[in-house]
N, C-alpha and C positions, 0 to 999 in steps of 0.2 A: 632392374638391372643397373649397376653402377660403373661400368666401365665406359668410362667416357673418353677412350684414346682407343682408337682401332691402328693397328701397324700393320701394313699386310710386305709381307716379304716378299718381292720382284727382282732379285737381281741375278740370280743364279745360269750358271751356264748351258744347264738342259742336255746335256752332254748325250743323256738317252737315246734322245729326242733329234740328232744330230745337228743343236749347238744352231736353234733355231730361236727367235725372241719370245720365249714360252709365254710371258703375260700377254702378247698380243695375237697370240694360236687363237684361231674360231674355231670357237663350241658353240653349238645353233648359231650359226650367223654372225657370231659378234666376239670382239675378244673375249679372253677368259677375265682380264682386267677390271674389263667394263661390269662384267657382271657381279664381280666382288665388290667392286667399289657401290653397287647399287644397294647392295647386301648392308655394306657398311654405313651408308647414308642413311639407315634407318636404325643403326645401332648408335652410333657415335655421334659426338661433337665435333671432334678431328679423326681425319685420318689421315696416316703419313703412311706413305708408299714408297718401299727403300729400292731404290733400284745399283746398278751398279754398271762398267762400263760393257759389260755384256749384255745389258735389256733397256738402256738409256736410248731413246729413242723419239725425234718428233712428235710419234705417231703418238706414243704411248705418253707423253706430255701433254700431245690434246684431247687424248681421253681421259686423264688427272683431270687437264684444268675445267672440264667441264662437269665437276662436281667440285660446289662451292664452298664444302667444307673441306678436300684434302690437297696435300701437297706431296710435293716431293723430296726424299733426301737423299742424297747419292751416299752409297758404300764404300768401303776399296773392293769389293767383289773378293774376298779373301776365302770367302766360304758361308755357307746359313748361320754356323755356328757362331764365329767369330765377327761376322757382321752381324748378327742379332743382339751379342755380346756388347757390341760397341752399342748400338742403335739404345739400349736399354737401360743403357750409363747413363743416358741423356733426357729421357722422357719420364715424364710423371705414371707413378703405379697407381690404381691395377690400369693393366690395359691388355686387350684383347691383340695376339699376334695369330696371324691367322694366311696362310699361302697364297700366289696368286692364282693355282692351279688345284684348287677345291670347287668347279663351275656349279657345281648341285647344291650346294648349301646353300642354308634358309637363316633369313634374321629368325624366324621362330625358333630351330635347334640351336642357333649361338646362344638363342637368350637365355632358353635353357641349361646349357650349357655352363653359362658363364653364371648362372644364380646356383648352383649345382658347387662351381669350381671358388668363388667367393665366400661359401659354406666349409672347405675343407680347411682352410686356417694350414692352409701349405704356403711358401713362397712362390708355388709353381703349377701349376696346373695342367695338366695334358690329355688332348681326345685322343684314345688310342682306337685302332679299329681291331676289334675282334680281343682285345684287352694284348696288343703285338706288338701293333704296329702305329709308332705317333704319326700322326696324321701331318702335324705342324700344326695343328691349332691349339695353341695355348692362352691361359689366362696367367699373369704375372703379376703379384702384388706389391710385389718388396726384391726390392733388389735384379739382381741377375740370374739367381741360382737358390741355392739354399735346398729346405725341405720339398720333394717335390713329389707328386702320385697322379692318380692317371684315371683317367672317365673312360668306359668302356662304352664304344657303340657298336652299331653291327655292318658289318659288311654291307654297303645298299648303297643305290645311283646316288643318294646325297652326300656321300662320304669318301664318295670316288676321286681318285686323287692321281695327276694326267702327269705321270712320268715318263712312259713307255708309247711306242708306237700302237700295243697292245689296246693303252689304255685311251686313246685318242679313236681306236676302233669302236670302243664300248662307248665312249661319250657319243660318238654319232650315231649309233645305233639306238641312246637313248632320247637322240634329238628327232631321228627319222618315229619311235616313238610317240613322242610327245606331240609331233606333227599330225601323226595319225590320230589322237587321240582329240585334238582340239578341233580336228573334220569332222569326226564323228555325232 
């Protein structure tokens, strides 16, 4: 794997969600943050966590700071687009951008993933679910934009992605789950 820049995008307003600090929502027990970031500690060198004044937060500072390779960059919270736009002016390609509210994903699917999306000779890389829906996880090589296509996964708990009240039902379902499964 060669992407040694993880950017996980945290600033967004969660509107779905009723406008709640979606990176520090618990999924099993723990922010949804924490466990991206844990994700990323085994991919990257750096990771930079963009937050903005809608998910800028103490809390969510001292779960950054205690992983010793990422930091923090604040947004104008404009939007995904336009904040990931700006964020990508500024960092070295390729790097791995990837949501704060993906809690199922595995460093094994990224890495996959990202040797998969380094292979397409796109400037853009994107995990779609069910070849639909982008997920937010992308690999970027060059630039901001350009030629871009799209990795098909399938619909499953790792690719679950916690927009809705709906889907904050299903990630607890998948925690009560998992629960059972490691009693067993």
């Amino acid at each position: 794997m060669s992407c040694r820049l993880c950017v996980i995008m945290a600033g967004g307003k969660a509107s779905r969600l009723g406008f709640v600090n979606k990176p520090m929502l618990k999924i099993c027990g723990e922010p949804m943050i924490e466990r991206i970031l844990r994700v990323c500690d085994r991919l990257c060198t750096i990771t930079i966590v963009v937050v903005s004044s809608y998910t800028a937060s103490r809390d969510l500072a001292e779960v950054v700071s205690r992983h010793a390779l990422a930091e923090q960059l604040y947004s104008a919270g404009s939007g995904y687009v336009e904040d990931l736009a700006t964020i990508l002016r500024i960092v070295r390609k390729p790097a791995l951008v990837l949501p704060s509210d993906v809690p199922f994903v595995t460093a094994e699917s990224l890495e996959f993933f990202i040797d998969i999306a380094l292979k397409q000779r796109k400037n853009v890389v994107t995990m779609c679910v069910e070849c639909l829906e982008p997920l937010g996880i992308s690999v970027f090589t060059e630039g901001d934009g350009g030629e871009w296509c799209c990795v098909c996964v399938p619909r499953s708990r790792e690719f679950l992605n916690i927009n809705t009240p709906r889907d904050v039902r299903d990630a607890e379902e998948y925690c009560r789950e998992e629960a059972r499964g490691s009693t067993s």
